[in-house]
MARLUM-879447 format. One record per residue (C-alpha): residue number from 0; residue in three letters; x, y, z. Coordinates in steps of 0.1 Angstrom, whole numbers, plus 5000, padded with zeros to 4 digits. Layout:
<recs>
{nr=NUM	rest=ALA	X=X	Y=Y	Z=Z}
...
</recs>
This chain:
<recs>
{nr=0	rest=UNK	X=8506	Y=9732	Z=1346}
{nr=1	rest=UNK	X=8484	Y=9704	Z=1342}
{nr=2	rest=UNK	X=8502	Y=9666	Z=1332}
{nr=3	rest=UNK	X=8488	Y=9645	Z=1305}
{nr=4	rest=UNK	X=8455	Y=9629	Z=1305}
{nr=5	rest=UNK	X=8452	Y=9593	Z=1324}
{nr=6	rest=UNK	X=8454	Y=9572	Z=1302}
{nr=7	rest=UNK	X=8420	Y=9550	Z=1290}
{nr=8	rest=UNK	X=8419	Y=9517	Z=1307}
{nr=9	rest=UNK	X=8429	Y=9488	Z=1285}
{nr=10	rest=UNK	X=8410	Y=9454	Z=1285}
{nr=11	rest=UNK	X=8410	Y=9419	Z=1271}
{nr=12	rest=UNK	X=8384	Y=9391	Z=1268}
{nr=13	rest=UNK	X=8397	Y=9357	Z=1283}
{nr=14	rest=UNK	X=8377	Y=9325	Z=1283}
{nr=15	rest=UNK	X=8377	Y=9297	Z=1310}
{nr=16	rest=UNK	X=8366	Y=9268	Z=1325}
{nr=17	rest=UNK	X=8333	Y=9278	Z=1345}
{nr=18	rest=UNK	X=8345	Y=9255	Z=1376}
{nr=19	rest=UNK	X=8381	Y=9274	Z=1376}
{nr=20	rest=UNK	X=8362	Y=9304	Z=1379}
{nr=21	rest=UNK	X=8331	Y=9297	Z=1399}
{nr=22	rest=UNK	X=8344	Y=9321	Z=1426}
{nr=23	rest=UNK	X=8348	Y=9351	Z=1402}
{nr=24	rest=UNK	X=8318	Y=9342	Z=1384}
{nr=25	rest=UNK	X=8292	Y=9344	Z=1414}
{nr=26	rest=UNK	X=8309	Y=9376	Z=1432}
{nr=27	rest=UNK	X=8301	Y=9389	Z=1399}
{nr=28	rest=UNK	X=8264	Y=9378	Z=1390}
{nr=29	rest=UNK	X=8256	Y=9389	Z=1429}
{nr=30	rest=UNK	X=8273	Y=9426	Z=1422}
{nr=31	rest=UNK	X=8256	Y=9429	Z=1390}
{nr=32	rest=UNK	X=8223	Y=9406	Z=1382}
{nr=33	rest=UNK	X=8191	Y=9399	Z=1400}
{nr=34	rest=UNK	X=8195	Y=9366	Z=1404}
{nr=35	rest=UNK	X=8165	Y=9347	Z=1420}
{nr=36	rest=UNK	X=8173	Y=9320	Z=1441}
{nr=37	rest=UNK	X=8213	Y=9331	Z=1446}
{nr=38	rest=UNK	X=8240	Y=9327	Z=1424}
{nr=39	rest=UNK	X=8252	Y=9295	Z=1438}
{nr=40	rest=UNK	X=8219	Y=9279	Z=1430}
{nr=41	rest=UNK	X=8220	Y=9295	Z=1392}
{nr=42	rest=UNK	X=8260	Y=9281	Z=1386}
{nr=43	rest=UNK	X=8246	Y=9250	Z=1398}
{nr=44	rest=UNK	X=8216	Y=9245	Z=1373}
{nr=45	rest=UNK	X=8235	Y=9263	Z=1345}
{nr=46	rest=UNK	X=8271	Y=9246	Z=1345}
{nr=47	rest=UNK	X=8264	Y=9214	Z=1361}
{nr=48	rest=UNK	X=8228	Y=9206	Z=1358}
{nr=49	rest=UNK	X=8220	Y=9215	Z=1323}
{nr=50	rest=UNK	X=8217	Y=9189	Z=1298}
{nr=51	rest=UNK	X=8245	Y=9207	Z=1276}
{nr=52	rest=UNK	X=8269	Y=9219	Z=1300}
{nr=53	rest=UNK	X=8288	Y=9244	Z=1284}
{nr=54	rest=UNK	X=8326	Y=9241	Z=1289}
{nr=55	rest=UNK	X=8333	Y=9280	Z=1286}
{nr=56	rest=UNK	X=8325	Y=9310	Z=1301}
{nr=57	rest=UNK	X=8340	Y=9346	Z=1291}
{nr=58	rest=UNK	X=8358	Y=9373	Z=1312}
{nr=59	rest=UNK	X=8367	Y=9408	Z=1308}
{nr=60	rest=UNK	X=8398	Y=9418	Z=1322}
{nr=61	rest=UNK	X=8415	Y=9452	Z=1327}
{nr=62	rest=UNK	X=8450	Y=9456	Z=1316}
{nr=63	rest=UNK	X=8462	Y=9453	Z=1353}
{nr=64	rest=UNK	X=8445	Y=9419	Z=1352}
{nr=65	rest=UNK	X=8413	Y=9429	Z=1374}
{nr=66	rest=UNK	X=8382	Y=9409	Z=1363}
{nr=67	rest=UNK	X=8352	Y=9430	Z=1357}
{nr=68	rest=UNK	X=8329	Y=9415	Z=1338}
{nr=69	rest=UNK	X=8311	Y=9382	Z=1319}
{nr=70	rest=UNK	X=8293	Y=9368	Z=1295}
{nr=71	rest=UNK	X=8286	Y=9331	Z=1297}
{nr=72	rest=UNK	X=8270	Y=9309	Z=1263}
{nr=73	rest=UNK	X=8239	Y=9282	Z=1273}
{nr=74	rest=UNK	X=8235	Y=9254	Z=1248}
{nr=75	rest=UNK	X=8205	Y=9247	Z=1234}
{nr=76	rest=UNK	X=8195	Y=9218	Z=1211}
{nr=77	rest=UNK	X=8174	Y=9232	Z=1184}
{nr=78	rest=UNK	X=8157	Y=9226	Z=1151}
{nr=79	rest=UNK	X=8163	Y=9252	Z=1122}
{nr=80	rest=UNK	X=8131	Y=9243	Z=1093}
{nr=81	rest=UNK	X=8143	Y=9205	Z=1085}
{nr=82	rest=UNK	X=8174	Y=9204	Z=1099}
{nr=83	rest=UNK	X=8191	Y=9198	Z=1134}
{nr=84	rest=UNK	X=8219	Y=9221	Z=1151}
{nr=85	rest=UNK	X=8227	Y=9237	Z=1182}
{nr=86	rest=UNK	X=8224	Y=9274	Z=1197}
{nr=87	rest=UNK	X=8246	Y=9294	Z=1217}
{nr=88	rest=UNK	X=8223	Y=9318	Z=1239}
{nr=89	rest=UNK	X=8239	Y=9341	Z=1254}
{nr=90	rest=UNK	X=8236	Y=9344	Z=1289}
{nr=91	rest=UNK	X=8245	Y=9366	Z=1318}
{nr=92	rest=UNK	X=8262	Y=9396	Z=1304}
{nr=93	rest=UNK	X=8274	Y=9413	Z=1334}
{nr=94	rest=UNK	X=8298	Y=9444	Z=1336}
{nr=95	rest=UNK	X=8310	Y=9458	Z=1368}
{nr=96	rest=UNK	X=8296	Y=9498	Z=1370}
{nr=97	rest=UNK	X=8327	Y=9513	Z=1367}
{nr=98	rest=UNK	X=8340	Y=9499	Z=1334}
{nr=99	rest=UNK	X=8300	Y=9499	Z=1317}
{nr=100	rest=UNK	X=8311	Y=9524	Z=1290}
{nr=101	rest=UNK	X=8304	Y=9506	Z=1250}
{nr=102	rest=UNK	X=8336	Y=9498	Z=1248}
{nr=103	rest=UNK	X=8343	Y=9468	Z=1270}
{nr=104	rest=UNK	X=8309	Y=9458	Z=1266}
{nr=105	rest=UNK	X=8309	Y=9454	Z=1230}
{nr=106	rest=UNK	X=8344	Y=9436	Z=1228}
{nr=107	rest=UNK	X=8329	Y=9410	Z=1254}
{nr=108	rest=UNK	X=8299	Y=9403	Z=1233}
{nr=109	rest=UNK	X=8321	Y=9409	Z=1200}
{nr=110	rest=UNK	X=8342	Y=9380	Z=1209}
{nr=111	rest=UNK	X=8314	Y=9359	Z=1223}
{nr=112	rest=UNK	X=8294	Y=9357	Z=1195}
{nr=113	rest=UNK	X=8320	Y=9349	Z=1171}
{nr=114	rest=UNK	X=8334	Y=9322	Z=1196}
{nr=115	rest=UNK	X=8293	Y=9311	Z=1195}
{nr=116	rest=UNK	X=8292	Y=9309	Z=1154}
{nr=117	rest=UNK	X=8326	Y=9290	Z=1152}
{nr=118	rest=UNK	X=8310	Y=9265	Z=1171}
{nr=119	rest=UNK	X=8270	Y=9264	Z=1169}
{nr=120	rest=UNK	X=8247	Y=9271	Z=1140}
{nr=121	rest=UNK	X=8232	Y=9299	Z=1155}
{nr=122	rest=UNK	X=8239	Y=9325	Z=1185}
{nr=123	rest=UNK	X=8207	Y=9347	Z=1199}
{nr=124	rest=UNK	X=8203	Y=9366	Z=1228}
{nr=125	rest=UNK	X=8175	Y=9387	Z=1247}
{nr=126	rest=UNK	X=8195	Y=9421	Z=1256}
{nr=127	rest=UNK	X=8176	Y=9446	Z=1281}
{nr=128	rest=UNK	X=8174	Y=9482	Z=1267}
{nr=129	rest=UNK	X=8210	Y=9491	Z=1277}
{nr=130	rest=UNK	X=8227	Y=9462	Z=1258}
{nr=131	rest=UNK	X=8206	Y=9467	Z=1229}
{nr=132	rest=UNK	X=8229	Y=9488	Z=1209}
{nr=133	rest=UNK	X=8261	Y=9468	Z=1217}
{nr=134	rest=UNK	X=8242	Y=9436	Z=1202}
{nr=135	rest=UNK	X=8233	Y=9456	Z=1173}
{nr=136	rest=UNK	X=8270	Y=9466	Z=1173}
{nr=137	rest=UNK	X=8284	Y=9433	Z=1172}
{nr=138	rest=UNK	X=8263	Y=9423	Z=1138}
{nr=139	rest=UNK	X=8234	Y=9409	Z=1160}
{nr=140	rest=UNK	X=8203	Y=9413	Z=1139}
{nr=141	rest=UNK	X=8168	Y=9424	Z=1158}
{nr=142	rest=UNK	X=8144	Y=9393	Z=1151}
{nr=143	rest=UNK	X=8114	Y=9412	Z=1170}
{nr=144	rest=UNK	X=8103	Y=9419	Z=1203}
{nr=145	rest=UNK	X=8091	Y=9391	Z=1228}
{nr=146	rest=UNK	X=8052	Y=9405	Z=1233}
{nr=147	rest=UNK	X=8037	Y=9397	Z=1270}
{nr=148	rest=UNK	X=7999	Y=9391	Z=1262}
{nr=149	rest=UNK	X=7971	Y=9394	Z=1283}
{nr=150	rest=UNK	X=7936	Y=9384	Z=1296}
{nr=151	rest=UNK	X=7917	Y=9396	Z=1326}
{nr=152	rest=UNK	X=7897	Y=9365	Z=1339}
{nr=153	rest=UNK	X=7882	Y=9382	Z=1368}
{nr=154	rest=UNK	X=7869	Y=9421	Z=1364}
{nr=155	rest=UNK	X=7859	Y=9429	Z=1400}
{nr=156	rest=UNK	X=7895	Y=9451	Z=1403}
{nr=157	rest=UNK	X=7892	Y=9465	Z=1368}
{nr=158	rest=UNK	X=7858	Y=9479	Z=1373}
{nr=159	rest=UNK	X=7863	Y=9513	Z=1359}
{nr=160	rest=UNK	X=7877	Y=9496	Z=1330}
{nr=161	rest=UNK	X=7844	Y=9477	Z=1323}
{nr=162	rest=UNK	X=7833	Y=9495	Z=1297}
{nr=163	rest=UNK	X=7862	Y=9486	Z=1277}
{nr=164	rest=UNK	X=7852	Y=9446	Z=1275}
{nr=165	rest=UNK	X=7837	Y=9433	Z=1245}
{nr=166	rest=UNK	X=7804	Y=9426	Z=1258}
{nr=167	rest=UNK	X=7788	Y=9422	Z=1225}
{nr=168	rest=UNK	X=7773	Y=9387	Z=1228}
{nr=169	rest=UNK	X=7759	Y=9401	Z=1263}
{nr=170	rest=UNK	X=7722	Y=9406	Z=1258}
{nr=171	rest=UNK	X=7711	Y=9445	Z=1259}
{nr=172	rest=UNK	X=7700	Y=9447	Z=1293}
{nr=173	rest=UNK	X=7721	Y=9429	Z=1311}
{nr=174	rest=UNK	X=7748	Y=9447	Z=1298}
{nr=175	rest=UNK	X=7729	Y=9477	Z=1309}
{nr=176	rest=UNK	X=7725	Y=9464	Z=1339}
{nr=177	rest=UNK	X=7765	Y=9455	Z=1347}
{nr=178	rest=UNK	X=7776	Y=9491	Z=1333}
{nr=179	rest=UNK	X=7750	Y=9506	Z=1361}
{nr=180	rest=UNK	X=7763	Y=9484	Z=1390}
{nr=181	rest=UNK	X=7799	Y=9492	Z=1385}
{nr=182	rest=UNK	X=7790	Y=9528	Z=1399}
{nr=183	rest=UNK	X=7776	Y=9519	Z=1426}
{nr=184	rest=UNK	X=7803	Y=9506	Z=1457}
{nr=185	rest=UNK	X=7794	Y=9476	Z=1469}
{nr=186	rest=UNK	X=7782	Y=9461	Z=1441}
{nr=187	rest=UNK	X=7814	Y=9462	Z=1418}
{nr=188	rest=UNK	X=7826	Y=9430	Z=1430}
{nr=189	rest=UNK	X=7791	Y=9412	Z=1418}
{nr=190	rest=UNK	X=7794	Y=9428	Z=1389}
{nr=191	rest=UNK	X=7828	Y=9421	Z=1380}
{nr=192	rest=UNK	X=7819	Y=9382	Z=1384}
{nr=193	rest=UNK	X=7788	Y=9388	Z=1360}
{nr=194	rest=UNK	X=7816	Y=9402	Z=1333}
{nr=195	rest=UNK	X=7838	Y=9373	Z=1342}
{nr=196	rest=UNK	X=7810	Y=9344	Z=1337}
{nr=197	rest=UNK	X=7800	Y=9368	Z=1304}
{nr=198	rest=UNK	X=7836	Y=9366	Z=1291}
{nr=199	rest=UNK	X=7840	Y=9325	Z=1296}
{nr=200	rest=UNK	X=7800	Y=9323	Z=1283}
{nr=201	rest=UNK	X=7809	Y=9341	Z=1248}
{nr=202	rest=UNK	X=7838	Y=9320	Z=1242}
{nr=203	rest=UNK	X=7821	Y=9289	Z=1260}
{nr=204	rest=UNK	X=7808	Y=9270	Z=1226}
{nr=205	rest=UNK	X=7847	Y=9265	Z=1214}
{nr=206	rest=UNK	X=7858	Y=9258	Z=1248}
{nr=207	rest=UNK	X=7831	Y=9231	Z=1245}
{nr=208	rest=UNK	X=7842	Y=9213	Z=1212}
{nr=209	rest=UNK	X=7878	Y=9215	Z=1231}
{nr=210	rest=UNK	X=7865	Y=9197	Z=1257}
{nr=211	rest=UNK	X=7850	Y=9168	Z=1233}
{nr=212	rest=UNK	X=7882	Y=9163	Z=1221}
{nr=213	rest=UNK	X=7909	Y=9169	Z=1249}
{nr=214	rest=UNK	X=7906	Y=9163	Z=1285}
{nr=215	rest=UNK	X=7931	Y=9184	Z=1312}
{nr=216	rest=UNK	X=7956	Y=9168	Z=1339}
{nr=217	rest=UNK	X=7976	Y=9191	Z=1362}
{nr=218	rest=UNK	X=8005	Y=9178	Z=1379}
{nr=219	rest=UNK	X=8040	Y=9194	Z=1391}
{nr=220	rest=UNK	X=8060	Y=9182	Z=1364}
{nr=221	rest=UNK	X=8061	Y=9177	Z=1326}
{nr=222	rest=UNK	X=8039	Y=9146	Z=1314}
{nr=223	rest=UNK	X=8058	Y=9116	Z=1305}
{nr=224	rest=UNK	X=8047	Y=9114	Z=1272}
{nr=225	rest=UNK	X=8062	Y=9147	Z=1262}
{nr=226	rest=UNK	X=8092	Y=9129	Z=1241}
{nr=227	rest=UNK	X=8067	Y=9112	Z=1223}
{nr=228	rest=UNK	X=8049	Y=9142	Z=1214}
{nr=229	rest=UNK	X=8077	Y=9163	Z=1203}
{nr=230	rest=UNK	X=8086	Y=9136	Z=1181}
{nr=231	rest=UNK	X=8053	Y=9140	Z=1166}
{nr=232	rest=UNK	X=8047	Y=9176	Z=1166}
{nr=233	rest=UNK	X=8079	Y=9196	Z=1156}
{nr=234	rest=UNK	X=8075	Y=9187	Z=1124}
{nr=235	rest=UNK	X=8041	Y=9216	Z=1126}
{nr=236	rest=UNK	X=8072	Y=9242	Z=1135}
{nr=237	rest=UNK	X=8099	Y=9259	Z=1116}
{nr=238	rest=UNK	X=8128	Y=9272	Z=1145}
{nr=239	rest=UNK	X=8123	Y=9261	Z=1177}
{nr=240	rest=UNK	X=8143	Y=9250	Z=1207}
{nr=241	rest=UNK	X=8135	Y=9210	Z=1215}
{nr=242	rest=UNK	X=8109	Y=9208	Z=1244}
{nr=243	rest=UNK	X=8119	Y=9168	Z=1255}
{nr=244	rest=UNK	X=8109	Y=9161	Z=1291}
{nr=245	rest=UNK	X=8149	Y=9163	Z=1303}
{nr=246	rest=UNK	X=8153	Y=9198	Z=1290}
{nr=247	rest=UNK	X=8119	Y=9208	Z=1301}
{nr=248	rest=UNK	X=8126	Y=9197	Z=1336}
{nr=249	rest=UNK	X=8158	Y=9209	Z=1336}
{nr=250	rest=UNK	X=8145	Y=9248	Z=1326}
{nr=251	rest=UNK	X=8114	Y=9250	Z=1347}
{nr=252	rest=UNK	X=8123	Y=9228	Z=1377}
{nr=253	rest=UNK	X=8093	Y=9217	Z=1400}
{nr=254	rest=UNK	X=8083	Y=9243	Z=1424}
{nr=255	rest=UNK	X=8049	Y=9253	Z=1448}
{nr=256	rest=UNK	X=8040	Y=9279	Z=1417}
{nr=257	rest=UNK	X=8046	Y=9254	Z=1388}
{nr=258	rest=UNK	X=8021	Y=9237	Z=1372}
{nr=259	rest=UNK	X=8020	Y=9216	Z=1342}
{nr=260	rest=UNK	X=7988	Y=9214	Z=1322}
{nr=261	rest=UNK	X=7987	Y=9189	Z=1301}
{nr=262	rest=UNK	X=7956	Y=9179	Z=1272}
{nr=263	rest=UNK	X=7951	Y=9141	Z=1264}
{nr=264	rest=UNK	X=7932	Y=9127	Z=1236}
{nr=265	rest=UNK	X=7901	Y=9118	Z=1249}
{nr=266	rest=UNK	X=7901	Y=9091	Z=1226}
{nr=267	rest=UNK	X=7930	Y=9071	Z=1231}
{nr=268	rest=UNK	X=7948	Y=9092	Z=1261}
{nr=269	rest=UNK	X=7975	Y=9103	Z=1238}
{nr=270	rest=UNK	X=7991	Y=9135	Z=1249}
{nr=271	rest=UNK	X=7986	Y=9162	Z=1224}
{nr=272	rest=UNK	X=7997	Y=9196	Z=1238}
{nr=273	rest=UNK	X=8007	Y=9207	Z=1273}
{nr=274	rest=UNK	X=8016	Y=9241	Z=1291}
{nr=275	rest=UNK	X=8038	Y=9252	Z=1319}
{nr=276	rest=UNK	X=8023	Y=9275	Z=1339}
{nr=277	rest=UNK	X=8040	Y=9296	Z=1371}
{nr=278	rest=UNK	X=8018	Y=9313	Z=1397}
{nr=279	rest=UNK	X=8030	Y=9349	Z=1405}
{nr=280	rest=UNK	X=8002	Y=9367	Z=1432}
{nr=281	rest=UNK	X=7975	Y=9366	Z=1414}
{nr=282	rest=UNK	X=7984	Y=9360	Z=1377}
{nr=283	rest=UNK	X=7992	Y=9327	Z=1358}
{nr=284	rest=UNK	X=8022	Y=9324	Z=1336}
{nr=285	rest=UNK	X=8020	Y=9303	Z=1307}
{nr=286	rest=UNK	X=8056	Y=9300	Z=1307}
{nr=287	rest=UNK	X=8056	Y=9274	Z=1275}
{nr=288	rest=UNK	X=8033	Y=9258	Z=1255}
{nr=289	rest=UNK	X=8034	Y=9232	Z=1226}
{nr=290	rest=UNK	X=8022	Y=9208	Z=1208}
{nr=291	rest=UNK	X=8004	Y=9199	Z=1181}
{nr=292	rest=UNK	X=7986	Y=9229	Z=1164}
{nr=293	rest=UNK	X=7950	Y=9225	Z=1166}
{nr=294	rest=UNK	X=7955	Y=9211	Z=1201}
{nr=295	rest=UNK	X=7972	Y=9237	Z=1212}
{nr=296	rest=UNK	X=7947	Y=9265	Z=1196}
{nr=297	rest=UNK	X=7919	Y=9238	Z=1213}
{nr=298	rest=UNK	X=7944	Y=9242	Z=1253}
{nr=299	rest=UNK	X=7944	Y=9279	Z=1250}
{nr=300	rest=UNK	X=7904	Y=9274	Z=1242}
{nr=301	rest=UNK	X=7904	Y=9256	Z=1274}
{nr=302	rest=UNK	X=7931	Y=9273	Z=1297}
{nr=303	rest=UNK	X=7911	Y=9303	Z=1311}
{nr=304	rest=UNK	X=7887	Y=9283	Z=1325}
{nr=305	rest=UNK	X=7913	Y=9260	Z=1343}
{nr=306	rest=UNK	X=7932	Y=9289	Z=1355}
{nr=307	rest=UNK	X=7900	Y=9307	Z=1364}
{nr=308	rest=UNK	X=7888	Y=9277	Z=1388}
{nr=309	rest=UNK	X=7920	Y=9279	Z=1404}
{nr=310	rest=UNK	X=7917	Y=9316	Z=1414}
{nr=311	rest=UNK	X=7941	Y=9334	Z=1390}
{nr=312	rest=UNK	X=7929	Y=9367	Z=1386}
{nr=313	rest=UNK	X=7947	Y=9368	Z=1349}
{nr=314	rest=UNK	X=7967	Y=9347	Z=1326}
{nr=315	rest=UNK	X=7994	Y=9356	Z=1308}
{nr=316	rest=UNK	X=8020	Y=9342	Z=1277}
{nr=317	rest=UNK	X=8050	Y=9357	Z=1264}
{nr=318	rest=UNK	X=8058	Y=9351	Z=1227}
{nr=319	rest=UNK	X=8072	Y=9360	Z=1197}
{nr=320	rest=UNK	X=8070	Y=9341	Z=1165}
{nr=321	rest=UNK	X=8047	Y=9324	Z=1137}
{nr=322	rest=UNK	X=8011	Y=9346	Z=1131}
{nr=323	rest=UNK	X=7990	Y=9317	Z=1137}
{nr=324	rest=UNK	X=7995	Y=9316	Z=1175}
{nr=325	rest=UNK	X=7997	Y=9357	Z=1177}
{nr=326	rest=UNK	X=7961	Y=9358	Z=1161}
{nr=327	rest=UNK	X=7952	Y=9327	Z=1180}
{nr=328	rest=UNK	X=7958	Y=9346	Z=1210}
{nr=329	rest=UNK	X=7941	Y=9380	Z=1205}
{nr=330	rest=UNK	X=7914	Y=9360	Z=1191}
{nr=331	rest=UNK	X=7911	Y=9345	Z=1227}
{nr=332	rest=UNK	X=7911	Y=9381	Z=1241}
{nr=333	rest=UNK	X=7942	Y=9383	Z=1253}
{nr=334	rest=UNK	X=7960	Y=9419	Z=1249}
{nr=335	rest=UNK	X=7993	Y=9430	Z=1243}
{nr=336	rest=UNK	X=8008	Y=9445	Z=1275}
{nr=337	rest=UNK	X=8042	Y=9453	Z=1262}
{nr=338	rest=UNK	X=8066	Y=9446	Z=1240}
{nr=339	rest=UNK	X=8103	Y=9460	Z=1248}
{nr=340	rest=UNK	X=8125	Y=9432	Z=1252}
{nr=341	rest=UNK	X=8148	Y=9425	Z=1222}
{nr=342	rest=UNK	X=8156	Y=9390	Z=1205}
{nr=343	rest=UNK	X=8187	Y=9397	Z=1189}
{nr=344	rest=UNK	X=8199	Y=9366	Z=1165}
{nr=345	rest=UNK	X=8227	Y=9361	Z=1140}
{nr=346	rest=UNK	X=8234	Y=9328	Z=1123}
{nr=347	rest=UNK	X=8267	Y=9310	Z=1112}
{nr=348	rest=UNK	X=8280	Y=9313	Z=1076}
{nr=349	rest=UNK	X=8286	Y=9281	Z=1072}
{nr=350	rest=UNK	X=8245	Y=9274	Z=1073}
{nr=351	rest=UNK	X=8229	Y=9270	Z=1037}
{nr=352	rest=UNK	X=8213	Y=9301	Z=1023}
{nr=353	rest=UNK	X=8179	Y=9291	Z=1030}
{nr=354	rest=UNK	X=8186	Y=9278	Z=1064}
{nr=355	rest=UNK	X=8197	Y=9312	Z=1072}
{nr=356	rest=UNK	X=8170	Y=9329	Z=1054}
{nr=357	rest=UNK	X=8145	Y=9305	Z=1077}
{nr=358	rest=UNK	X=8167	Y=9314	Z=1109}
{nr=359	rest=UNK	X=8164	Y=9349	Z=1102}
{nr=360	rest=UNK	X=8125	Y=9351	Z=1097}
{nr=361	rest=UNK	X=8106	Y=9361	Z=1131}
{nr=362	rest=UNK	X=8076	Y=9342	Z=1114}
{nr=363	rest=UNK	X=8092	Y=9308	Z=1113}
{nr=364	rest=UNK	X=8099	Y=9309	Z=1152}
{nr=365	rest=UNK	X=8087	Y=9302	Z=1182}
{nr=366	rest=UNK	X=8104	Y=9317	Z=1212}
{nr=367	rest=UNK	X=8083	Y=9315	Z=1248}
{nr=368	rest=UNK	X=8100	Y=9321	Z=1281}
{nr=369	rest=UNK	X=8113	Y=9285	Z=1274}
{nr=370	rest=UNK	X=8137	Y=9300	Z=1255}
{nr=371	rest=UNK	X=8154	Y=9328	Z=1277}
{nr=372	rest=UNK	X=8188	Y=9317	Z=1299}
{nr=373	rest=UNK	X=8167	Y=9319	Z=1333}
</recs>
C-alpha cells in the first residue's frame, strides 16, 4: 500500500544586503550563469563599483531554509520623454536546476518587480527564452525584441553568397566579371576585395559629406566631452538610459577589444556623437552609440570604413527602438541577423498617463547593449 504523495516543496522570497550575502550570491551565479570574467569580478562592478549601488538583492528559499536561487535589481538613471526617474533592471535571475519549475521562478520575479515599482518609475528586464513566460506572468509587458544587425565588410569568406550583394551601382561588366571569378579557387579572395571596395564605393559619396563635417578619434575610453554632449543631445530622444562619461566607463570598462570612436565637429572640435565598439575575432561590436541625430546617421556613414581599415571582417549593432535609426541602418546595408531576445517592461502607477503611454511605446526608445545588466 503506497503512503501519501511527498509533499510539494514550499518557498519564500527574502531580500538582503548584497555584502551579507556575497558568499551565497557568487556560489550561485557560478552554478547557474555564464559569467565572463568570474563572479567575484561581476559582484565587484555591480554592487560596489556601479554608480547606483543597489542596496538589495533577492533570494529564494525553500521551506527548510536552503537558498536556491536570485534575482538582483541594477539601477539605472534614465529619462522617460521630459521627465527624469530611475529604473530597476533586473538582473541575474538565477534558479538552482532542481527547483526551476514556474513556480518559484515566477514568485521571485513576482516579488521583484513589485519591490522595483514601489521604488523606481520603471522596472524592464531582457529574459532568455525560458524566462519569457514567467515575465509575461508577472504583468511584464513584451516592448519588442532587441534586433542584432549586420554588414559584411569583407566578402572573400562569403563568396558563394556574392550574388546576393546589391551590386547595382557596379558597372555591367565588372559585375560580370566578379560573379565569374568567385568560381574559380584562387581567385575568390581577389574577388571578395573587389565586392568589398564596391560596397564602400556605392556608399562612398555620403561617407564623403560625413567626412566634411565630422572628423574620427579612437581611443580606449569614452571622450571627455561626453557629459557635455548628453546635455545637448537627449533632448533628440524620448526613453533612454543617460550615457554620462561615469556610467559609460562604469558599463563598458576599458579593455584590449574596446574601442571608443568618437566624431568631432570639424569646425570647432565639439564632440557630436561617439560609439563603443568591442572586437570579438573578426567582428566589431558597436556596443552603444549616441549622440546627436544627424551626427550619428553621418558616424554610421563613416564607421565601416573605420572598422574596415582596422581589419574587422563585419560590424555589427544591437538595437531596438525609434524607426529612424532601424531604417538608418538597413539603409546602410546592414541586415537583421536575429531577433529573439525579449525586452520585457512594466511601469509604475504612480507615473502620469502619458508618461506611461511614452514608456510603454517601443518607438520612443532606445535600448543598445548599453542597456543590458552585463
Amino acid at each position: 500500500m503506497s503512503g501519501p504523495p511527498p509533499a510539494r516543496p514550499t518557498y519564500r522570497v527574502e531580500r538582503a544586503r548584497p555584502e551579507d550575502v556575497r558568499d551565497v550570491l557568487c556560489g550561485l551565479w557560478d552554478r547557474n550563469l555564464q559569467v565572463d570574467g568570474g563572479v567575484a569580478a561581476k559582484f565587484e562592478w555591480l554592487y560596489r563599483a556601479a554608480p547606483h549601488r543597489p542596496d538589495d538583492v533577492f533570494l529564494l528559499a525553500t521551506g527548510a531554509g536552503a537558498t536556491v536561487g536570485t534575482a538582483g535589481v541594477a539601477i539605472r538613471a534614465m529619462q522617460l520623454g521630459e521627465r527624469d526617474g530611475t529604473a530597476g533592471l533586473l538582473a541575474d535571475l538565477a534558479v538552482d536546476k532542481d527547483h526551476r519549475s514556474v513556480g518559484p521562478a515566477l514568485a521571485l520575479v513576482r516579488e521583484v518587480k513589485a519591490w522595483a515599482l514601489g521604488h523606481h518609475e520603471l522596472a524592464y528586464g531582457f529574459p532568455n527564452k525560458h524566462a519569457e513566460g514567467v515575465f509575461k506572468r508577472a504583468g511584464y509587458q513584451p516592448l519588442g525584441t532587441i534586433t542584432r544587425w549586420a554588414r559584411v565588410l569583407r566578402h572573400a569568406g562569403f563568396a558563394g553568397r556574392i550574388r546576393e550583394v546589391d551590386l547595382t551601382r557596379v558597372p555591367e561588366q565588372a559585375r560580370a566579371w566578379i560573379y565569374r571569378a568567385v568560381e574559380l579557387p584562387g581567385v575568390a579572395a581577389l574577388a571578395g576585395t573587389a565586392v568589398d571596395l564596391a560596397q564602400l564605393a556605392r556608399r562612398s559619396p555620403a561617407a564623403a559629406v560625413a567626412a566634411r563635417h565630422l572628423r574620427l578619434t579612437s581611443a580606449p575610453a569614452p571622450d571627455p566631452g561626453v557629459d557635455a554632449l548628453w546635455a545637448r543631445a537627449r533632448g533628440e530622444y524620448g526613453v533612454i538610459g543617460h550615457r554620462t562619461r561615469e556610467v559609460l566607463a562604469w558599463r563598458f570598462p576599458s579593455g584590449p577589444t574596446l574601442t571608443w570612436v568618437a566624431a568631432h565637429a570639424r569646425d570647432g572640435g565639439e564632440l557630436r556623437a561617439y560609439a563603443a565598439i568591442e572586437r570579438a575575432g573578426d567582428t566589431a561590436h558597436v556596443k552603444d552609440l549616441f549622440g546627436h541625430q544627424p551626427d550619428v546617421l553621418a558616424l554610421l556613414d563613416l564607421l565601416p570604413a573605420w572598422a574596415y581599415r582596422t581589419g574587422a571582417h563585419a560590424l555589427s549593432m544591437r538595437y531596438l527602438g525609434a524607426t529612424w535609426l532601424r531604417d538608418a541602418l538597413v539603409e546602410r546595408g546592414f541586415k537583421a541577423r536575429q531577433s529573439d531576445r525579449l525586452v520585457a517592461v512594466g511601469a509604475s502607477d504612480a507615473l502620469p498617463a502619458e508618461v506611461r503611454a511614452t514608456v510603454l511605446d517601443v518607438g520612443a526608445w532606445h535600448l543598445t547593449d548599453f542597456d543590458e545588466d552585463t
